[in-house]
N, C-alpha and C positions, 0 to 999 in steps of 0.2 A: 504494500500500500504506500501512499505517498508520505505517507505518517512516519511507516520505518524506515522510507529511505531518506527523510529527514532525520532521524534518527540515527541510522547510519552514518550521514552527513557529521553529526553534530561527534560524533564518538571517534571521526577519524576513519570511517572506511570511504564506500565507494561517493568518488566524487570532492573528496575534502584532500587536504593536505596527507601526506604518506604520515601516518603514527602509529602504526601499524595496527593489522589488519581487525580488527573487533571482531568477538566470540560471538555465534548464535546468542549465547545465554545471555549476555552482556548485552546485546540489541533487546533482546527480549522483558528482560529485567530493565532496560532504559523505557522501554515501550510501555508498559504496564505502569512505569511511576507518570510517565506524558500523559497516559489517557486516565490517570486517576486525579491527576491535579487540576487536566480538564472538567472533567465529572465534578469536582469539587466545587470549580470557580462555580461550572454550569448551577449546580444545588444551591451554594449560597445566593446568586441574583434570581433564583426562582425565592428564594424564602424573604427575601428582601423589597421584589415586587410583589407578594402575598402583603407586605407589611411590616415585616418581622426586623428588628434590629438584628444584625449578625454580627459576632465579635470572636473570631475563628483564630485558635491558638495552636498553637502543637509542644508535645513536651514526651520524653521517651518514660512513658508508662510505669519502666521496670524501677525509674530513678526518683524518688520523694525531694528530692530539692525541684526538680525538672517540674516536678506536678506542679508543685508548691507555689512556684514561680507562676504556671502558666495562669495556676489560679487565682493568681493575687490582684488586687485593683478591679475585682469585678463591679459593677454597679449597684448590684443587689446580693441577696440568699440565693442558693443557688435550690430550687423546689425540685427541682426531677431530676434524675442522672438515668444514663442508657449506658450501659457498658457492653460494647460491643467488638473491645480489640480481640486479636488471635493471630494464632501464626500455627502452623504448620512444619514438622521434619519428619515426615513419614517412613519407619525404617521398621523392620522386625526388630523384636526386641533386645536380642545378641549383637542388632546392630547397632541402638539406639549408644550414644554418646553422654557424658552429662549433661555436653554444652546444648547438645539436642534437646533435653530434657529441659535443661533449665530453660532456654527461651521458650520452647511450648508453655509451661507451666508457670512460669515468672508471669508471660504476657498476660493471662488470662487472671490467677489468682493473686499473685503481685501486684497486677494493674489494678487490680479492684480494693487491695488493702490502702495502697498508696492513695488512691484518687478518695477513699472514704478518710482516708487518715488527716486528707485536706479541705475537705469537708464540715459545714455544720450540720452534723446529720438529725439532730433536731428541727433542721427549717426544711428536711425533705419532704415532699410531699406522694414521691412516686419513685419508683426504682424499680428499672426493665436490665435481666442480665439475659444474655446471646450468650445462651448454652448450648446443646448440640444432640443430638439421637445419641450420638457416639458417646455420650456421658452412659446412657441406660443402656443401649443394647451393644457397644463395643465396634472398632473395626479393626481387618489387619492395618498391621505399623500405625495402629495411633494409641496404642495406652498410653503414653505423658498425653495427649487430648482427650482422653476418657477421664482420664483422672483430675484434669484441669476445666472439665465439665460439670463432672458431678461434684466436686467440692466446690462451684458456683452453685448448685444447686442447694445443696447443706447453707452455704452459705443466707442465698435469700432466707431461707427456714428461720438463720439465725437473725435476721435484719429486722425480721416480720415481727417476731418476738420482742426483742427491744425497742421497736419503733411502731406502735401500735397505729401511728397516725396515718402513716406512712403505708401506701399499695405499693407490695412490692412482687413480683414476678421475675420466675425463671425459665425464662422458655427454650427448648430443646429442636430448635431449627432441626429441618433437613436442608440439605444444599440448596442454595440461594442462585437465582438469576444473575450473578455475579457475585464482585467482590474478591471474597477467598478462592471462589470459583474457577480458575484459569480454564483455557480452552482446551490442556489437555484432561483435567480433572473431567471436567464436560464430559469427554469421552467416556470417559471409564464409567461414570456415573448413565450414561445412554447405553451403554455395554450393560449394564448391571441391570438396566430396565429401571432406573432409579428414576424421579423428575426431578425438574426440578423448580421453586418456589419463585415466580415471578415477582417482581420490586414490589409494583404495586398493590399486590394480594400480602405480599409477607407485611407493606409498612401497614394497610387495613387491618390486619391481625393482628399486629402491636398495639395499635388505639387500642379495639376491643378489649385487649387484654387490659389494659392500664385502667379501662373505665370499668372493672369488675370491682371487686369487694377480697379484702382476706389475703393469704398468700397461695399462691401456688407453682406449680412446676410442670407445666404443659409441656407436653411431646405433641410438636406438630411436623408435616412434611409437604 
């Protein structure tokens, strides 16, 4: 597409100055961070012409100064949190790494101590955690993401409890119309006969949920 051979362009392959020659992986991994920054811009001037003020930060999840920071100078309380990060090293388990394990595992139950730790979780009003099937029913090469699923789940159990005011939800996605989803995933997942959860049907299910009552821990697909 014109996209990756801009991409290409920009990394030093064909058509740029010689710096040598750029990896498939290395395109592809440049390619996926271009069309998600795009999606990004795109989402916030949709949320902006809706009406919405936008005040879009980034900070690395796994680090509490980083949260700390990105959370700092907000205008208000902060009423709803969505915790939605995740990563991926899919390996059999013989093969799995620490370092494997710990980014799977950090991202998801890390990110969510860290981002409550900088929190006033007294002015929360709603709290949505992007759990996974893979927490309950398992798959090959992801127990560090089964295990960093289900102890999101345990987790809201525990929030609901202490934060009585507070809806809080765990919801057990199946694979998304994007996102984590890459095009080779896609595949395996259409091989499997698996579907997959279109944008607009998955974000309609997250209202729903949020506008229920109590805690819970929904397996949807």
């Amino acid at each position: 597409s014109d996209v990756k051979k801009g991409v290409m362009k920009a990394l030093g392959g064909e058509g740029a100055a010689p710096r040598g020659k750029p990896t498939p992986k290395a395109i592809e991994e440049a390619f996926r961070r271009w069309m998600a920054n795009r999606e990004l811009a795109r989402n916030i001037g949709r949320l902006e012409a809706a009406g919405a003020k936008v005040l879009y930060r980034s900070a690395d999840l796994r680090d509490a100064a980083s949260v700390k920071a990105a959370l700092s100078g907000l205008p208000g309380p902060v009423r709803a949190l969505v915790h939605g990060a995740g990563a991926l090293a899919d390996r059999h388990i013989e093969e799995k790494t620490p370092a494997m394990f710990d980014s799977v595992f950090d991202t998801k139950v890390g990110g969510l101590r860290t981002v409550l730790g900088a929190l006033n979780l007294s002015a929360l009003k709603a709290v949505a955690l992007f759990s996974s099937v893979t927490g309950r029913f398992g798959r090959i090469g992801q127990a560090d993401y089964a295990m960093a699923n289900e102890t999101l789940n345990k987790a809201a159990q525990s929030l609901s409890r202490r934060y009585p005011q507070c809806r809080v939800v765990s919801i057990c996605w199946g694979p998304w119309e994007g996102g984590m989803v890459t095009p080779a995933l896609k595949k395996i997942f259409e091989g499997e006969g698996v579907g997959l959860l279109p944008l607009r049907e998955g974000g309609n299910h997250l209202v729903a949920e949020l506008r229920g009552t109590g805690v819970e821990t929904v397996v949807t697909g």
